[in-house]
N, C-alpha and C positions, 0 to 999 in steps of 0.2 A: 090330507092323507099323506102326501109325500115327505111332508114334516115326521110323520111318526115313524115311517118307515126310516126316516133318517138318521131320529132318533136310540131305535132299534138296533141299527148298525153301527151307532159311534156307542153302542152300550149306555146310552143311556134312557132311564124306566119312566120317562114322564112324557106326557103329552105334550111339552112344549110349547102351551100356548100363546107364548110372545111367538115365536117361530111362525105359528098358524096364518097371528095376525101381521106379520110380518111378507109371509109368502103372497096374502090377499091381498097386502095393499101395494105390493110390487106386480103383481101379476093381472092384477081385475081392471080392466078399463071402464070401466064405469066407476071406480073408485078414480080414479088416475084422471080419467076427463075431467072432471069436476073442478079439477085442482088448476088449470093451464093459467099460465101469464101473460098478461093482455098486452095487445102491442099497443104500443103509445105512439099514437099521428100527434105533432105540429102542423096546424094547419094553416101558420103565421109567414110572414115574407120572410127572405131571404136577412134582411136586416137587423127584422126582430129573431130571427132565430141567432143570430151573432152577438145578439146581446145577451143573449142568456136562454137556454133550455133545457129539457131535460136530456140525461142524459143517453139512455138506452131508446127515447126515442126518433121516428121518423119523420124527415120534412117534407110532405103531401098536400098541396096546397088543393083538397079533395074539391073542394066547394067551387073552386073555381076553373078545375081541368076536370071532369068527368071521366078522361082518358086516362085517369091514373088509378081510376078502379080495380085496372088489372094489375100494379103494383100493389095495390093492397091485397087483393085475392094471392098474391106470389107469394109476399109475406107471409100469409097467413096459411100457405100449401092449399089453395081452392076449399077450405074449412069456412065457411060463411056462418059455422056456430061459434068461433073461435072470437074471445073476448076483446075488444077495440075500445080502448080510450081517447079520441078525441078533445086535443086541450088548443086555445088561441089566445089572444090578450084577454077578452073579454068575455068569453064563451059565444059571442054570435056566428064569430066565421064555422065555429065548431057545429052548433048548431044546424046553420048550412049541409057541414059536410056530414053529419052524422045522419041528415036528412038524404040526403045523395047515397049515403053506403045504404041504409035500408030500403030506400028505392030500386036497389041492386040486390036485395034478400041478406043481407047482412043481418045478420039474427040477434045480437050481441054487444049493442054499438050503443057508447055510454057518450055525453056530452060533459067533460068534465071541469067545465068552463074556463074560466082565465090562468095563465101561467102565475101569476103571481097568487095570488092565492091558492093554486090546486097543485104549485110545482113541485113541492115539496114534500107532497102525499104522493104523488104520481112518481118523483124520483126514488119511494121507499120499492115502488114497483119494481124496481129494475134490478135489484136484489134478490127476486124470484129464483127457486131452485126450478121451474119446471119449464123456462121458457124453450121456444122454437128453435132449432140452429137451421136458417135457412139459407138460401142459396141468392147470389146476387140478384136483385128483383129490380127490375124497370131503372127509374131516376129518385130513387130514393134519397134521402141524404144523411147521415145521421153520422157521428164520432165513433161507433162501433162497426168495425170490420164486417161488411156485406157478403162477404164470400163464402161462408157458412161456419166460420169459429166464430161469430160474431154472439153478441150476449141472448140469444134467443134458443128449449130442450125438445127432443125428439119424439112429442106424441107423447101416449099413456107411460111408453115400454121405452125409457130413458137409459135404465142401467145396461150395461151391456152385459149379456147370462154367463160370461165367466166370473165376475164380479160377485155373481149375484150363487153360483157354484162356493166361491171361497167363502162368501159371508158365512151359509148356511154352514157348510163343514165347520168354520171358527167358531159358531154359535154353538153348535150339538156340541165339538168337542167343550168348550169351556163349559158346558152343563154336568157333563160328565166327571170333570171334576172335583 
């Protein structure tokens, strides 16, 4: 509705309905949830992660400290539906750990077996437009800055509404044209 009415007053007679579905799929969370980027746990030593990882992921040796459950809940902002890749040499540690996060209601929690063969898929993850920006969580370890610019977006409601103010006016008007 707020589309037409936008419409309306930048003069122009059409319904707009790139705008519509434009407005829905900025504004709807249930559109928007669907879509989140999964955090990647390393759940490998400290040696094997020096030798090679992914890179937007975490090193949470889950399986073997329990106590870092609550770095992963930090991560994830207390979201236990929130999407969890677990990867290790071989997939067993992961396994483990992926057993441990659902033992704790982790809703979400994928076993994505060995770095060397799932690295690679798992490193297209970290390209994600929709991930977390969160705040420095527990003993995490990872190449990406923890302090909340680090590579993780904010919930459904990402854009910030003046952004999302100039888009729609730039849209109406070039329609108008």
């Amino acid at each position: 509705m707020s589309s037409l009415v936008c419409c309306a007053l930048m003069g122009v007679h059409t319904t707009c309905p790139v705008l519509i579905l434009f407005l829905v799929l900025q504004v709807s969370p249930g559109v928007r949830a669907t879509a989140r980027c999964p955090l990647i746990i390393d759940v490998r030593s400290a040696s094997e992660w020096d030798a090679g990882h992914v890179s937007c992921a975490k090193r949470l040796e889950v399986q073997n400290d329990p106590s870092l459950i609550s770095t992963v809940k930090c991560l994830v902002r207390d979201d236990l539906s929130w999407p969890i890749n677990v990867y290790c040499r071989s997939g067993a540690r992961a396994g483990a750990a992926v057993s441990e996060l659902q033992s704790r209601s982790f809703a979400n929690v994928t076993n994505s077996g060995g770095y060397a063969s799932a690295g690679q898929g798992l490193e297209k993850l970290c390209t994600c437009t929709g991930m977390l920006q969160h705040a420095a969580c527990g003993s995490a370890t990872s190449d990406a800055d923890t302090s909340g610019s680090g590579s993780f977006a904010n919930g459904p409601y990402q854009y910030h509404p003046l952004w999302f103010a100039i888009v729609v006016v730039v849209f109406c008007r070039q329609l108008g044209t």
